[in-house]
N, C-alpha and C positions, 0 to 999 in steps of 0.2 A: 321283884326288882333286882336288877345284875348289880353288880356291885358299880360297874361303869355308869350308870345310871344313877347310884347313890351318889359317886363322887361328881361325878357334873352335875349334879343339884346340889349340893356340900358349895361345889366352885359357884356356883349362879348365885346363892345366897349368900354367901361369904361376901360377890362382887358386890350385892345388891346393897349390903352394909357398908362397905368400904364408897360405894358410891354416893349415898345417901349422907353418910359420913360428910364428905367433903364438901357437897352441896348444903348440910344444915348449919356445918361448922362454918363452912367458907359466907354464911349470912350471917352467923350469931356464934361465935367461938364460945361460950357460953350455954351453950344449947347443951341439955341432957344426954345421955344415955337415950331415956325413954322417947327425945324427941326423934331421935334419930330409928330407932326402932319403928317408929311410927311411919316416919318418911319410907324407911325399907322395906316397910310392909308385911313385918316380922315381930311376934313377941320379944319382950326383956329378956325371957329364959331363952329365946333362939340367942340372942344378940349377944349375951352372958354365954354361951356355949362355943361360938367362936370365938370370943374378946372377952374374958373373965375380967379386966382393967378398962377402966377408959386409956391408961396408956398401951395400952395391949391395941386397940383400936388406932391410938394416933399415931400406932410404930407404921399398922398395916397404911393407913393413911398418907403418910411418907415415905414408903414404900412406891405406893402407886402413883406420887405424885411426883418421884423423881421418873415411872418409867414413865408418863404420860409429860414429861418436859424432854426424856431425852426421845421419843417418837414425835414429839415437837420439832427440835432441833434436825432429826433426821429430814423428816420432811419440809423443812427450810430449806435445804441441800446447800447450808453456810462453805462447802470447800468451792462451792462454783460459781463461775462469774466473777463479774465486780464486786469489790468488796460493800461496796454503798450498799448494790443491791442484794448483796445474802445481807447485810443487817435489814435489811426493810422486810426480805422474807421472814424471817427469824423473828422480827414484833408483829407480823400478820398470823401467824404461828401460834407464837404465844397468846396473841390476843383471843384467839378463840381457846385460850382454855378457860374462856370464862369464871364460872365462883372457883375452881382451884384456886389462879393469882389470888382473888380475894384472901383464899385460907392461907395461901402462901407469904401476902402482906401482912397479915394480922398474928399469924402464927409461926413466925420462922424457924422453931425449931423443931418443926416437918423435917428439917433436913432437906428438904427439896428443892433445887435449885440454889445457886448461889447467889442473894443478892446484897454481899457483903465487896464488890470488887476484887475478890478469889476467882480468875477465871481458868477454865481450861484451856487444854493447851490452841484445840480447833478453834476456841472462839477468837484466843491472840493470834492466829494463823488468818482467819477471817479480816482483822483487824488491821495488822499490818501487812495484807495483800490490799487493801483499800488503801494504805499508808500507799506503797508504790505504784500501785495503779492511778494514784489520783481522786479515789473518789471520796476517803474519808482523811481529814484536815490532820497531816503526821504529828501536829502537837496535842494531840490526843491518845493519851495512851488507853489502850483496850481496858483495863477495869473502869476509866472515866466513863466510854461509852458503854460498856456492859451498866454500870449506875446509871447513867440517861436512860434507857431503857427500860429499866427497871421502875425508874421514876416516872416516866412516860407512860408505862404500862399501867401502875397505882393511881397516878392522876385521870387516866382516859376511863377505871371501873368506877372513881370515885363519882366524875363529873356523869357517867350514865348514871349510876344510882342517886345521884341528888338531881340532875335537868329532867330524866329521861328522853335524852338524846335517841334519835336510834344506833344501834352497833356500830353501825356502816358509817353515818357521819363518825362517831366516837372512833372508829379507826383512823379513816381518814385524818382526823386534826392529830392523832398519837403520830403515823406517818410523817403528815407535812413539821412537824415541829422534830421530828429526829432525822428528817433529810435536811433540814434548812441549821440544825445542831451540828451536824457530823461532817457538812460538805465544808471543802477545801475553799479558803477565804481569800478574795482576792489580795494584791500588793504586798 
């Protein structure tokens, strides 16, 4: 085996922990080591080889869960358009990151993502181009609606995981209640 060979299997397995990770924690924060091993499809002693800590495991965790918010956000393309409509990309977005939010609601200090109303500078740029364009209501300031969102997004996984709603309705009503939140009030 070439050594390129060893390290792209090193990378596969490494992901497949960090993937696994997210997905058992983002069900059960609580969940072991060994469950996660298990999800990964890998011994304790593989999983102890790359991540010697569970925090060693939840650094690489929010690690990935910030670049999998900010290939989120890229792919929103929040600088274009109306502003209404980059927020509405941007929770269709987010919404498919499925059990991350979960581990990101439950466990915020992943570091990943902001949902403390700290935004960046693109999102307040997002925020008040909808302020002047008209689409989202100026007495709104962008950490309110970055929080809506936020909240929108935690209530839309909570309400799938207790109705079983399917996705697609569960987006849907996250949508209709952050465009009918955001938009500019008559009188």
């Amino acid at each position: 085996m070439t050594d390129q060979q060893v390290s792209g299997s090193r990378a596969r397995t490494r992901q497949a922990i960090v993937d696994a990770a997210i997905e058992v924690w983002g069900r059960n924060p609580a969940a072991s080591l060994g469950d996660i091993a298990t999800a990964a499809d890998v011994g304790r002693t593989t999983l102890h080889r790359y991540f010697a800590e569970r925090a060693d495991l939840f650094g690489a965790v929010g690690a990935e869960a910030g670049a999998r918010l900010d290939r989120a956000t890229a792919q929103a393309r929040i600088a274009e358009g109306a502003g209404a409509s980059a927020v509405r990309r941007l929770c269709q977005e987010y919404f498919d990151l499925g059990t991350l939010l979960s581990l990101i609601f439950t466990e915020p200090e992943t570091g990943a993502g902001s949902t403390d109303g700290g935004c960046d500078p693109d999102f307040v740029a997002m925020v008040e181009r909808g302020h002047r364009d008209g689409t989202i209501d100026p007495e709104l300031p962008a950490g309110w609606v970055q929080s809506l969102i936020w909240s929108q997004l935690y209530a839309g996984w909570a309400y799938l995981a207790e109705t079983g709603a399917s996705r697609h309705e569960v987006l849907r009503l996250i949508l209709r209640t952050v465009d009918g939140a955001i938009a500019v009030k008559p009188g």
